[in-house]
MITOR-139918 format. One line per field, with one value per residue: x, y, z of N, C-alpha, C in turn. Coordinates in steps of 0.1 Angstrom, whole numbers. Layout:
N
n.px <- (X;...)
n.py <- (Y;...)
n.pz <- (Z;...)
ca.px <- (X;...)
ca.py <- (Y;...)
ca.pz <- (Z;...)
c.px <- (X;...)
c.py <- (Y;...)
c.pz <- (Z;...)
//
This chain:
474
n.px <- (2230;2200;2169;2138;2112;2087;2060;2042;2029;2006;1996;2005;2019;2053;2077;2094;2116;2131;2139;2139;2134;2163;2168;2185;2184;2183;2168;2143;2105;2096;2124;2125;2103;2114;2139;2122;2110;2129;2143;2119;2118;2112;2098;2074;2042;2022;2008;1993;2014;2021;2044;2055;2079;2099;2117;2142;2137;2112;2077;2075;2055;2031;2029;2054;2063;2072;2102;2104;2116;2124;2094;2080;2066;2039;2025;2010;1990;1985;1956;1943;1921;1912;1904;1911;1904;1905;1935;1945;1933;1906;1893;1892;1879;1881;1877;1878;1871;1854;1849;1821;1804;1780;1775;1794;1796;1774;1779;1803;1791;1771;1789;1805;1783;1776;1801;1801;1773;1783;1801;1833;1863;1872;1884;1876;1889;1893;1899;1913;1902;1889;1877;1859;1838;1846;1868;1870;1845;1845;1866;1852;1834;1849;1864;1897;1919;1929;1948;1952;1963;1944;1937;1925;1905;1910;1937;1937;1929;1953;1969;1966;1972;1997;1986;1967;1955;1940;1938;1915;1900;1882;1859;1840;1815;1812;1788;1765;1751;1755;1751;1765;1763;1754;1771;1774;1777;1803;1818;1819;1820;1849;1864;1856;1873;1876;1893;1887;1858;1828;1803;1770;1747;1731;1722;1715;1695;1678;1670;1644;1649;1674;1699;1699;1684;1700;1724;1713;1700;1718;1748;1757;1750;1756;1785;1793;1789;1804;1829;1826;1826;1854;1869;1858;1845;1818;1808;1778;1775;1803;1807;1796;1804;1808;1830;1855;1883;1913;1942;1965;1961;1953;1979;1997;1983;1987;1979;1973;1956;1948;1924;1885;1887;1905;1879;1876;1904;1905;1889;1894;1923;1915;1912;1930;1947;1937;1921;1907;1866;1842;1803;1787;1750;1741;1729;1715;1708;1694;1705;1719;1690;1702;1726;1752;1762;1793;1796;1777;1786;1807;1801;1777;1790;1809;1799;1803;1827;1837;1827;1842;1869;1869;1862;1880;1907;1894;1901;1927;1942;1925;1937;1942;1921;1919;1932;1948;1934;1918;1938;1948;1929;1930;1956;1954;1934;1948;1971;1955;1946;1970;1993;1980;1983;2010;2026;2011;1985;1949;1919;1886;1865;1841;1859;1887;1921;1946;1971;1967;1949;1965;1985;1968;1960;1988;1988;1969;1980;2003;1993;1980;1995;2015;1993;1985;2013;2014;1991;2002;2020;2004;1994;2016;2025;2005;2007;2002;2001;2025;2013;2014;2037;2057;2047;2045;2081;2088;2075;2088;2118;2150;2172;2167;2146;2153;2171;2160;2143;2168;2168;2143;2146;2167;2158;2140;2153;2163;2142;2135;2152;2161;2138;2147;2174;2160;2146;2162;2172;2155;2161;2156;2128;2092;2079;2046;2046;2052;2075;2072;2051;2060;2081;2065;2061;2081;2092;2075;2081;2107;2098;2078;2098;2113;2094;2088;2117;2120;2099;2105;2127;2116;2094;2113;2127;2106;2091;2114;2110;2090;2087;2110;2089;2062;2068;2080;2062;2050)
n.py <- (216;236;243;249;278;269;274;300;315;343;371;391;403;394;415;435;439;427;402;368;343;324;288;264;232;214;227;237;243;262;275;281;303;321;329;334;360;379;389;401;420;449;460;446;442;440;408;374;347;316;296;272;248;231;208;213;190;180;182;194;211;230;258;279;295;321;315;321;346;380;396;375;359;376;365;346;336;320;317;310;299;310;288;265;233;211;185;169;161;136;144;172;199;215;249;273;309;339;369;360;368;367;341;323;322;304;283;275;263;246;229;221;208;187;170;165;148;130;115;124;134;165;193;229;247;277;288;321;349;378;408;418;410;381;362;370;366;336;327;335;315;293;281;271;300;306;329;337;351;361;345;326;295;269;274;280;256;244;261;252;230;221;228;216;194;170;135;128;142;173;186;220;243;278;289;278;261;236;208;211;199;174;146;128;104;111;104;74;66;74;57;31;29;38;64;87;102;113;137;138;156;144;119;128;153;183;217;232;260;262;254;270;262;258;251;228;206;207;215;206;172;173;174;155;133;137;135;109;93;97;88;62;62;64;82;105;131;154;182;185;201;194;172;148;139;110;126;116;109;133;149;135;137;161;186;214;228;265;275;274;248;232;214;194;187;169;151;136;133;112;89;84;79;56;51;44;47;60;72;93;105;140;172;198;227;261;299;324;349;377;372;373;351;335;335;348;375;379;383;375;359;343;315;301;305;291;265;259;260;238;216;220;211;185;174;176;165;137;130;109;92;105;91;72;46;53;52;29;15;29;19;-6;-6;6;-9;-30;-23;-18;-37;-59;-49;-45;-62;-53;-39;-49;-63;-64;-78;-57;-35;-17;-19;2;17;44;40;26;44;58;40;38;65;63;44;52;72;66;55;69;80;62;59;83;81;64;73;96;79;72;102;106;85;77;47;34;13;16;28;9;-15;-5;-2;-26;-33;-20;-21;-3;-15;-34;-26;0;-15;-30;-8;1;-21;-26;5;0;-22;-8;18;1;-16;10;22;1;8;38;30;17;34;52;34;34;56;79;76;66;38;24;2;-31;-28;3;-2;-13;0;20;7;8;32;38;18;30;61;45;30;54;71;52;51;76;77;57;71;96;81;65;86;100;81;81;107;109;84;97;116;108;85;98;109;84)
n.pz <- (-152;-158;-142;-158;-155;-159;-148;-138;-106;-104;-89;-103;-129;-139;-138;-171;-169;-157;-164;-178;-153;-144;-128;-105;-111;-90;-70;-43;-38;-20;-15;-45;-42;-26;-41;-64;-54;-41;-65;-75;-54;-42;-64;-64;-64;-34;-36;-40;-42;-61;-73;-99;-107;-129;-143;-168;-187;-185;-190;-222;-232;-249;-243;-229;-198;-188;-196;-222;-226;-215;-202;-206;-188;-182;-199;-195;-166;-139;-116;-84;-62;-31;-13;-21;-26;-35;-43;-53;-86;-99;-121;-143;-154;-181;-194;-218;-221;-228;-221;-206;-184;-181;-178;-166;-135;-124;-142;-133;-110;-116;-128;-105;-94;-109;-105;-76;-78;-99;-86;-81;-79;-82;-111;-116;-144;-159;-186;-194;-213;-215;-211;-199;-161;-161;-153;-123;-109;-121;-98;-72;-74;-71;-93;-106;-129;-154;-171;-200;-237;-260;-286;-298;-298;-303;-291;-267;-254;-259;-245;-219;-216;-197;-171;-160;-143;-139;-144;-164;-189;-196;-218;-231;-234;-213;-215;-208;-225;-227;-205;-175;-154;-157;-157;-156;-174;-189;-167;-160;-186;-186;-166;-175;-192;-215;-238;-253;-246;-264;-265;-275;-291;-305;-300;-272;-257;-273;-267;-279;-301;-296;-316;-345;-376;-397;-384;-377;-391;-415;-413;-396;-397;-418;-419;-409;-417;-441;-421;-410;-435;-443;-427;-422;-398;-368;-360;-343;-340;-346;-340;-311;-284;-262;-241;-240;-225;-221;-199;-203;-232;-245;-245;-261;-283;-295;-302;-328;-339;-336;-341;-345;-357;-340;-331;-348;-357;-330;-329;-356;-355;-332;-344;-357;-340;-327;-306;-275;-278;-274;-274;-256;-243;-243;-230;-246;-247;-248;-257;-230;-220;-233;-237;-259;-286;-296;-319;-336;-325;-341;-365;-393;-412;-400;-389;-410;-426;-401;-408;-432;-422;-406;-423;-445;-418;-420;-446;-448;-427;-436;-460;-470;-481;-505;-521;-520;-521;-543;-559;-560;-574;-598;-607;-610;-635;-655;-659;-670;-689;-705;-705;-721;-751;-756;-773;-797;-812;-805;-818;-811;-819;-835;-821;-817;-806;-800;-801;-789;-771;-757;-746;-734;-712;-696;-688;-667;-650;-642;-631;-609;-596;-587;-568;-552;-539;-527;-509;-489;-478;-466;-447;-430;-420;-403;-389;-358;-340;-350;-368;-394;-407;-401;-421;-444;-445;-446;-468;-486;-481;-477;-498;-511;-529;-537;-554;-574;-585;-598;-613;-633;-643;-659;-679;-693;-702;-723;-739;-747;-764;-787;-799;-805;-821;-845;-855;-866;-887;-902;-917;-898;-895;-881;-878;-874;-856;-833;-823;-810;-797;-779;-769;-754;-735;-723;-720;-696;-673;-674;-658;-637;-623;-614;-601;-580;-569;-556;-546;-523;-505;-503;-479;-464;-453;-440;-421;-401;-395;-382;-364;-348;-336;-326;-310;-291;-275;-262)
ca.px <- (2217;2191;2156;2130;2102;2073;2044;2045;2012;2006;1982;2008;2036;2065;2083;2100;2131;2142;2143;2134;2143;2172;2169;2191;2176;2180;2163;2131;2099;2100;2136;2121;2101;2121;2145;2116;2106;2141;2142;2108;2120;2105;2088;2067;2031;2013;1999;1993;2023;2029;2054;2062;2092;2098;2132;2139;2137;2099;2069;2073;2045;2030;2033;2064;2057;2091;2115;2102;2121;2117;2082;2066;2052;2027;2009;2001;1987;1973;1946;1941;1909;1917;1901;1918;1900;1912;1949;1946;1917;1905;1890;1896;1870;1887;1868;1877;1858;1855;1834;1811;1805;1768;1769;1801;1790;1761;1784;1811;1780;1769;1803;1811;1772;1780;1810;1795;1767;1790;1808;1842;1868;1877;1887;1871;1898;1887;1909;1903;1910;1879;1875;1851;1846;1845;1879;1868;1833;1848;1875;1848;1822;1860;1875;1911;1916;1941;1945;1962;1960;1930;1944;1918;1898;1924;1954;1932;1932;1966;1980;1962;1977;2007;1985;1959;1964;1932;1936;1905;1901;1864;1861;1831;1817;1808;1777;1757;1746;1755;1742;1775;1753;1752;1785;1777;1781;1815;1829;1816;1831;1864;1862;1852;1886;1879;1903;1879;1842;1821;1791;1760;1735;1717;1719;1710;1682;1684;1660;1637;1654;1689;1703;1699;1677;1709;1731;1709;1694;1722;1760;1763;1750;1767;1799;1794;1786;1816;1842;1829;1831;1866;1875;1850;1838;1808;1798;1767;1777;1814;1806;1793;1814;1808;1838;1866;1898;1924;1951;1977;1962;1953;1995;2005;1975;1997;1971;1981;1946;1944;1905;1877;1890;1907;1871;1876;1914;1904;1876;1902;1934;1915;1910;1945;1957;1931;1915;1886;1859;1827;1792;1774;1740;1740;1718;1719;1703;1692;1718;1705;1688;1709;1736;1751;1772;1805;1795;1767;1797;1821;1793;1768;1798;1816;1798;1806;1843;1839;1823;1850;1881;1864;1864;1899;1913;1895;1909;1942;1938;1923;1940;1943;1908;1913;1945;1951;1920;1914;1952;1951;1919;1933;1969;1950;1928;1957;1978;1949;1944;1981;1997;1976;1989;2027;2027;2006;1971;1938;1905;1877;1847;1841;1864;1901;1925;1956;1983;1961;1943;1979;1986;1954;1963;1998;1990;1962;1989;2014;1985;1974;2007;2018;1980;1990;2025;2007;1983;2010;2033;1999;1994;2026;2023;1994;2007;2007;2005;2039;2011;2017;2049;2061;2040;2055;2092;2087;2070;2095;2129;2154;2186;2161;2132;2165;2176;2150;2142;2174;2169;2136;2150;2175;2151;2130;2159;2166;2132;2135;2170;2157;2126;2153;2176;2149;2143;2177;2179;2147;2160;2146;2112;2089;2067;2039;2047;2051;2086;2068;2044;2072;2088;2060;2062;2101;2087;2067;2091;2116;2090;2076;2111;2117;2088;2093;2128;2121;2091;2115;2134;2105;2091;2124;2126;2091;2095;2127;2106;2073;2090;2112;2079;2052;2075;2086;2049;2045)
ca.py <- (217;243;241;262;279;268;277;308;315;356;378;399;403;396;428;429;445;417;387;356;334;307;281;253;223;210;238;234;250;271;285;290;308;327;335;346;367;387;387;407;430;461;462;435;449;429;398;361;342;305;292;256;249;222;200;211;175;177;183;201;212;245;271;279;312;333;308;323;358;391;397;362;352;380;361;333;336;309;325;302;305;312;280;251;222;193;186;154;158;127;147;183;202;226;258;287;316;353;377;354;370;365;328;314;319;301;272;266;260;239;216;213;198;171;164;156;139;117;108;122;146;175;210;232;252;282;293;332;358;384;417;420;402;368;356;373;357;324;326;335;302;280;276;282;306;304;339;337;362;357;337;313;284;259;280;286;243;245;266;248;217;224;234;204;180;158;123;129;161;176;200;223;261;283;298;267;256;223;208;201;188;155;140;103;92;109;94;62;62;70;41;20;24;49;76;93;106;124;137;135;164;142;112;134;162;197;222;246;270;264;254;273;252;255;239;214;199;207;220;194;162;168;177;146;128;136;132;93;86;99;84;52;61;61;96;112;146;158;192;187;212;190;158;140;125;114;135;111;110;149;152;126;141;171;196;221;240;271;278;262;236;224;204;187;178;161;139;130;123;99;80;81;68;43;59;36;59;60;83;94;116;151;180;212;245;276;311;328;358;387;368;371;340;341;338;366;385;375;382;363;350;335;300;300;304;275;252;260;258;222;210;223;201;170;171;174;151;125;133;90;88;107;92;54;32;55;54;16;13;34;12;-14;-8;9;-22;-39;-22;-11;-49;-61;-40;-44;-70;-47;-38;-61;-61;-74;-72;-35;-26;-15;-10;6;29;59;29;20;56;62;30;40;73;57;34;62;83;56;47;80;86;53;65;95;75;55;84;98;68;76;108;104;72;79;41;27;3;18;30;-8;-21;1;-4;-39;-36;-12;-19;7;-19;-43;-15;8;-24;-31;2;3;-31;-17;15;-4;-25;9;23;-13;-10;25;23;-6;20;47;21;10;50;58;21;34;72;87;75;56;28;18;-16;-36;-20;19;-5;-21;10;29;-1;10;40;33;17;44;66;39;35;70;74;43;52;89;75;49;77;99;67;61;102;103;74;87;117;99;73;106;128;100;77;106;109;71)
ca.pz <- (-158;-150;-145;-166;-149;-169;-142;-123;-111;-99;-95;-108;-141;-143;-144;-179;-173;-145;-173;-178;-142;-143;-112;-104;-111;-71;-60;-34;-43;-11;-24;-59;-41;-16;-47;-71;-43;-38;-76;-76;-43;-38;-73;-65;-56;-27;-42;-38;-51;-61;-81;-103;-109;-134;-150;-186;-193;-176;-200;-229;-236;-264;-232;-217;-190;-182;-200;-234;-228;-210;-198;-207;-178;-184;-210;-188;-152;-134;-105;-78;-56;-20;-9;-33;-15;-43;-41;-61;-88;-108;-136;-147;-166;-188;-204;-227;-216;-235;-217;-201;-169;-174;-171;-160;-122;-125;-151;-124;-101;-122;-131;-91;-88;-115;-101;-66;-88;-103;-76;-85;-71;-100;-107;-126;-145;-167;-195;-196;-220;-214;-208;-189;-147;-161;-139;-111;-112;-118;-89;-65;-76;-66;-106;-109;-140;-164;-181;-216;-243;-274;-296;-306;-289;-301;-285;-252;-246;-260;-233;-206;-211;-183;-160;-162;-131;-134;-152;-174;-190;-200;-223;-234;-230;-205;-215;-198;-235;-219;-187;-169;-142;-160;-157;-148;-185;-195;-157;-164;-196;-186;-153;-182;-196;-229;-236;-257;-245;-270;-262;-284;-290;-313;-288;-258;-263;-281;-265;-292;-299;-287;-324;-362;-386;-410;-383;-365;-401;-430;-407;-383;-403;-433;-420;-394;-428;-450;-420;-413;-448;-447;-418;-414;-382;-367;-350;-344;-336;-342;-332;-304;-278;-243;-252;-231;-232;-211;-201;-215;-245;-248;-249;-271;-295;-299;-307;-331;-341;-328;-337;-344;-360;-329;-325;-363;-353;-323;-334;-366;-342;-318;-353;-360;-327;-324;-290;-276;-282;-268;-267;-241;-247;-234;-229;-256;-240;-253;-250;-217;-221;-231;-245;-279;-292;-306;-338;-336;-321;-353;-377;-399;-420;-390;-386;-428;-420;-392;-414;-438;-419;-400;-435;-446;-415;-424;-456;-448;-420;-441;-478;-478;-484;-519;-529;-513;-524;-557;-566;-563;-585;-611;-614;-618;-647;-665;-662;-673;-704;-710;-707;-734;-757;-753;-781;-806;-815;-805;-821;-801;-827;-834;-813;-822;-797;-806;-792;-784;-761;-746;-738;-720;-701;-697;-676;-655;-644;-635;-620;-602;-588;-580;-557;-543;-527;-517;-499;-482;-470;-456;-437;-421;-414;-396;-380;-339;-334;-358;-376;-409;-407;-397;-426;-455;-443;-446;-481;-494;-478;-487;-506;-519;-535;-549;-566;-582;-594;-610;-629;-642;-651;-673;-691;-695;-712;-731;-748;-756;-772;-796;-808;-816;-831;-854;-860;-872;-895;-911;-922;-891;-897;-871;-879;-861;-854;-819;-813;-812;-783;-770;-764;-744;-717;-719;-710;-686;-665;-666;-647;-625;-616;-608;-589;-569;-558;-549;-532;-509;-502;-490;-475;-453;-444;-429;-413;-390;-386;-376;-349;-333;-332;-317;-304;-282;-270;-255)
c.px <- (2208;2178;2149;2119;2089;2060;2046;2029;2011;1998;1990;2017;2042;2072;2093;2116;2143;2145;2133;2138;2152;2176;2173;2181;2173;2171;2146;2121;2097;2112;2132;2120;2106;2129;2139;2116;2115;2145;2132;2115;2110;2096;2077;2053;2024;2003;2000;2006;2027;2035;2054;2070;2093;2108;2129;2141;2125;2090;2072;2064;2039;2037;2048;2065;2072;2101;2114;2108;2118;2100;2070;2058;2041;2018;2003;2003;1974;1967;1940;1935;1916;1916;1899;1915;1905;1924;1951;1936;1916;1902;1890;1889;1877;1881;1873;1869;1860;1848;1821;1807;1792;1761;1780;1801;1784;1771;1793;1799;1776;1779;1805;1797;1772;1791;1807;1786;1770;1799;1827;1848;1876;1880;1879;1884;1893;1903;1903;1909;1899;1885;1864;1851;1845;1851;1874;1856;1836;1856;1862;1840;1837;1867;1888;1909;1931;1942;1956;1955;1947;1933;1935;1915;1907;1935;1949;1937;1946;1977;1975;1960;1985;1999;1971;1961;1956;1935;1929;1903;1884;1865;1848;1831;1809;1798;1763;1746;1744;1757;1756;1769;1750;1764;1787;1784;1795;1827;1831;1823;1848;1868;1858;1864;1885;1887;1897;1864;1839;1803;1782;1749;1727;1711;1710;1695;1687;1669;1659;1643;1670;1702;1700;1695;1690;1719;1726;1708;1708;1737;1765;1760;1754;1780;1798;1797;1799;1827;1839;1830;1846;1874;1870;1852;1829;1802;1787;1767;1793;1815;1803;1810;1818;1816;1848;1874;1908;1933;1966;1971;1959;1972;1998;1998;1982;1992;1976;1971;1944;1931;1896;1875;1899;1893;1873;1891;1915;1895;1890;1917;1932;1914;1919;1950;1945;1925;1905;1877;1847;1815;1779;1762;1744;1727;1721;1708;1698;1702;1706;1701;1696;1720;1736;1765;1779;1801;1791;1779;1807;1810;1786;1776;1806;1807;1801;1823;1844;1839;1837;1863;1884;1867;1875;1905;1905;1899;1926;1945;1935;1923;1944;1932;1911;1929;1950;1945;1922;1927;1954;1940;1927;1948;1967;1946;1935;1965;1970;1947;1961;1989;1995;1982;2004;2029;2023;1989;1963;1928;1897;1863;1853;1854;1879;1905;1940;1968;1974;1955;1953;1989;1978;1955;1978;1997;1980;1970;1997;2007;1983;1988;2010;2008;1984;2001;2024;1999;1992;2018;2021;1996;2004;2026;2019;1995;2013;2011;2018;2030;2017;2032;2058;2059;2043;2068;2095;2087;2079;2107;2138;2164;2172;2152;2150;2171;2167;2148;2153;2176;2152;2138;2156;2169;2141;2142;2164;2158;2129;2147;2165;2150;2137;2167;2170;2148;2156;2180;2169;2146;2153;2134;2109;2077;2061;2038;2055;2062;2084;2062;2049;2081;2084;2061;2074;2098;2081;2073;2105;2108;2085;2088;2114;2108;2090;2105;2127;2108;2098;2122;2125;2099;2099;2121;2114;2087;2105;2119;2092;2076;2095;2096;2066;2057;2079;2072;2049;2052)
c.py <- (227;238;258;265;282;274;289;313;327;359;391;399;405;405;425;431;435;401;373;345;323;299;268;241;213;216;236;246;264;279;289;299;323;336;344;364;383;388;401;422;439;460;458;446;435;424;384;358;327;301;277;255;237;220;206;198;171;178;192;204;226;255;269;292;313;329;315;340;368;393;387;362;363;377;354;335;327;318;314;309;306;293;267;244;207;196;172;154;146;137;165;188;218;239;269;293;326;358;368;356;370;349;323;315;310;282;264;261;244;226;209;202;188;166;156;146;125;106;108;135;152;189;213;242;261;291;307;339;373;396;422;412;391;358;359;367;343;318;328;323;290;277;282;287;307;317;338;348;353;349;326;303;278;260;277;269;238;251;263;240;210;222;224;191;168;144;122;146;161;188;209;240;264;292;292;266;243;224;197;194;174;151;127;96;90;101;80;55;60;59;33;17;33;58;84;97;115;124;140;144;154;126;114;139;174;204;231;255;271;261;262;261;250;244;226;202;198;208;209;186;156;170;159;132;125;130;113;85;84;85;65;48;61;69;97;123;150;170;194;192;205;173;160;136;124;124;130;110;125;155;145;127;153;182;206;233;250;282;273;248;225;207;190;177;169;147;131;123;111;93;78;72;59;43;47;49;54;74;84;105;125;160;195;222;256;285;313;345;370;385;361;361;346;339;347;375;387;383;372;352;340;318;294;297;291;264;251;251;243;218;211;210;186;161;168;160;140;124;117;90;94;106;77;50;40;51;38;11;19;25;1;-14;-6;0;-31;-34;-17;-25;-56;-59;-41;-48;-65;-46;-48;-55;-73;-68;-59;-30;-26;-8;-10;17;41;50;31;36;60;54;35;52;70;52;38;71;75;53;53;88;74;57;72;89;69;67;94;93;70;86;112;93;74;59;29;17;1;26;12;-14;-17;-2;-21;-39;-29;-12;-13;-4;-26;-34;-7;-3;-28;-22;4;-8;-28;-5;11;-11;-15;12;11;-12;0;22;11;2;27;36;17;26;54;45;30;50;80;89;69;49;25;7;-18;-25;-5;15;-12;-10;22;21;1;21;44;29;28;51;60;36;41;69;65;47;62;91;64;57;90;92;69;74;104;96;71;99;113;91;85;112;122;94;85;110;98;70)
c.pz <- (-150;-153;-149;-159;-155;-166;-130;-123;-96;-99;-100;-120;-134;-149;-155;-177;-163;-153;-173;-161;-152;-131;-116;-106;-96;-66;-55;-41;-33;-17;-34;-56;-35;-31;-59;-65;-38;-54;-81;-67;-41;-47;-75;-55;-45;-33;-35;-45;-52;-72;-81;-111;-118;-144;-165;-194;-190;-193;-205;-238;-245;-255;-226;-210;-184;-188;-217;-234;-218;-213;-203;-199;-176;-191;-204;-173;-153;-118;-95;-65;-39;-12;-21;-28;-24;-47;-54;-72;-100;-123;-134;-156;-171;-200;-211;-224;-225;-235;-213;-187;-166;-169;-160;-145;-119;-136;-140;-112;-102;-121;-112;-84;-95;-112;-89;-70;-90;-97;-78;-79;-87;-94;-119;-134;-161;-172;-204;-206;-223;-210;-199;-170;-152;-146;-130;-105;-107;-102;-78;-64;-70;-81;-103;-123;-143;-173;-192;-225;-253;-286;-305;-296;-286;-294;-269;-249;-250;-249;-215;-205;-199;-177;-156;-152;-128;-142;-161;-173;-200;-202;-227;-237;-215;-200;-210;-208;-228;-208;-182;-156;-143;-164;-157;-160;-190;-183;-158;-172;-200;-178;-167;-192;-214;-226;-244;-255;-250;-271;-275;-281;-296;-306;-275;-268;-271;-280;-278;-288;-302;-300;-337;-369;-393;-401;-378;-381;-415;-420;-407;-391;-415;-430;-412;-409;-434;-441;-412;-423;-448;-442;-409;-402;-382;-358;-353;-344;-333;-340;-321;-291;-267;-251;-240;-235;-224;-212;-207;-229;-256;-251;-258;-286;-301;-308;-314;-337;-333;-331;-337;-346;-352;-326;-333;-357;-341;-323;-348;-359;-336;-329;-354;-351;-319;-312;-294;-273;-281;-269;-257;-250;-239;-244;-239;-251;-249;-250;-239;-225;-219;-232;-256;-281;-297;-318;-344;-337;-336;-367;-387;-409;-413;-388;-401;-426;-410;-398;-424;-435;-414;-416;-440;-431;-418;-433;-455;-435;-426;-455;-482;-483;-500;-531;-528;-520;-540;-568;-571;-579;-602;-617;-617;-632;-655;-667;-672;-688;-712;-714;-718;-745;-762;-763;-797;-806;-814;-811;-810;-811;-835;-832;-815;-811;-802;-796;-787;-768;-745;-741;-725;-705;-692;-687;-667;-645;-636;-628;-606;-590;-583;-564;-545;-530;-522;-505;-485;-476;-461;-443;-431;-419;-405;-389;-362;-333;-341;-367;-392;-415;-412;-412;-441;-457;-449;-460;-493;-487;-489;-501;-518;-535;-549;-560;-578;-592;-604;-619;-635;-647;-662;-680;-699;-706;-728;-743;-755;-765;-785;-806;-816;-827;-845;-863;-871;-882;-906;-918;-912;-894;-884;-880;-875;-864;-840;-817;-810;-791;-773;-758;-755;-733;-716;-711;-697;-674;-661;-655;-638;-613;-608;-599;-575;-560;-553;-537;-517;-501;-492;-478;-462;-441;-433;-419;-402;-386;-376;-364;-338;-328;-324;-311;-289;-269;-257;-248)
//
């Protein structure tokens, strides 16, 4: 077995033309080193150099730096400050930066005073991808810096999962919108045993100024709106940017946004996997003077596009809400009015009900049933803790469910075959009489049938894929 070298951490590339490394899996990190080192030789320009070396049976995590081909490990460099004083850190504040070289001095300042504050030993760890001094900036205030390419917010805390060594992880920006100087609530909250801390602009404060009338009054509280209905939660502010979570539960969340909608799929995840979940108030800021927001930067359509794409994952994230509960409602009433029926025409008063009735009933029943199994295969998709997995299997075992379906299929065909019998006695005519309404509940069953068995069969599938893909998490 070899080991992969997931973390090399330079102030220089990895020349491309010398490969990818391959190191024994025994091998000491001193030797890594020694062997990177004579590996590099001559070409190597005088730099700092440490190296982590890590089992390909270790984390697999989105990043892999040098094992991903000739000249990887130039996408990702970790920058480690001369004077690294926490070896052990409880919490880990993790930032995306992009050209912020006029705050992030002044932000890591900030994070290391709420850390002493709070009473807790941390790193600050800025995830760079700037053109301008940001890194350089940061590295001199004491952050280590994580440079990755531009890829998107979501990618940036994506590829600075590896490299993440505190127990609680704290995430935000680095334009000192928020006042990392107040830390006591999200520490608190993790010592109190949550795996989720989200902070609260509308809890906290929100200086004049420091929001858009469109998002403080109509953005934020309608989106906050739609995704607790989805999800019957109970936020105040799912945008808000300054939010927590452990670091075992940041991996087993298995982030996959990589832009803004990163904030949407994390707030919707901790629902999935049942996070205890707590909010603290925090502080919302004004820009500083002389800096222009990414969004400014993106253009006046870019928070339009945000709002967008946040809504696009809540939907997909939460496509039970418009398929589960409605699907059940609807197979009811269609049963209810299609049952009836089976026997022949009712009058009630007035009111004549007849085959056109027992049609209408008839695809309610099969819409209904079909939003149902949709509901239920979302529920497993979206199942991190096996509840609803477990809970389906049970209700739809594979021998039992397929048997069935095929003795409803055959009275489905039973009652049809009577109808055309009857058709062919009477000269290829049809009569409307019971056996015409006999013969749509024949119908009826065929398709329920069908759908049932090709839903047991999805059912099963998603369910082997659902236990390897979370199961592999815990």
């Amino acid at each position: 077995m070899t080991a992969r070298l997931v973390g090399v951490t330079l102030t220089c590339p990895w020349p491309a033309n010398l490969g990818a490394p391959s190191l024994p899996s025994n091998i000491g990190a001193e030797e890594a080193h020694d062997t990177i080192s004579t590996r590099l030789g001559a070409s190597a320009p005088r730099a700092k150099r440490r190296t982590v070396v890590t089992s390909s049976l270790g984390l697999g995590i989105a990043t892999a730096v040098a094992a991903a081909g000739p000249g990887a490990a130039s996408r990702v460099e970790l920058l480690v400050p001369e004077h690294d004083d926490c070896a052990d850190p409880e919490l880990s504040i993790v930032i995306p930066a992009c050209d912020e070289a006029l705050t992030v001095g002044e932000f890591v300042d900030w994070c290391r005073a709420g850390m002493v504050g709070a009473g807790v030993s941390g790193e600050v760890l800025i995830v760079d991808s700037s053109s301008d001094a940001t890194p350089q900036i940061a590295l001199a205030h004491g952050a280590r810096v994580l440079r990755v390419p531009r890829r998107g917010l979501g990618q940036a805390y994506i590829d600075a999962i590896p490299h993440i060594r505190g127990r609680y992880v704290l995430m935000g920006d680095a334009d000192c919108t928020y006042d990392f100087r107040q830390l006591e609530g999200f520490v608190h909250g993790f010592r109190d045993g949550y795996e989720f801390v989200m902070g609260s602009r509308w809890k906290g404060s929100i200086e004049p100024g420091a929001m858009p009338w469109h998002h403080r009054y109509l953005g934020t509280p309608v989106t906050t709106w739609i995704l607790n209905m989805l999800y019957r939660s109970s936020f105040s502010d799912i945008h808000c940017g300054m939010r927590g979570i452990t670091r075992e539960a940041l991996i087993r969340m298995g982030l996959q946004s990589t832009s803004w909608e990163y904030a949407s799929e994390m707030v919707l995840k901790s629902v999935h996997m049942r996070l205890r979940t707590t909010e603290v108030p925090v502080t919302f800021l004004r820009d500083r003077e002389g800096r222009v927001s990414h969004h400014k930067r993106l253009g006046w359509l870019s928070p339009y596009q945000a709002a967008w794409i946040n809504l696009r994952a809540m939907f997909i994230y939460g496509a039970e809400f418009f398929v589960y509960r409605p699907g059940i409602v609807m197979f009811v009433v269609g049963l209810v009015i299609t049952l009836p029926l089976s026997l022949g025409p009712i009058a009630l008063g007035p009111l004549h009900l007849s085959l056109y009735t027992m049609l209408l009933g008839m695809t309610l029943t099969l819409v209904g049933l079909q939003s149902f199994f949709f509901g239920c295969l979302a529920q497993v998709l979206h199942d991190y803790t096996g509840r609803a997995r477990r809970r389906w299997l049970r209700v739809f075992p594979y021998s039992r469910t397929v048997l069935l379906c095929a003795v409803a299929f055959a009275g489905g065909v039973v009652l049809g075959a009577l109808l055309v019998a009857q058709w062919v006695s009477n000269g290829l005519a049809l009569r409307a009489d019971r056996a015409v309404y006999s013969a749509v509940i024949g119908l009826m069953l065929i398709m329920m049938s069908f759908m049932t068995f090709t839903f047991t069969l999805l059912l099963h599938a998603a369910a082997l894929r659902t236990a390897s893909t979370y199961d592999s998490h815990e």
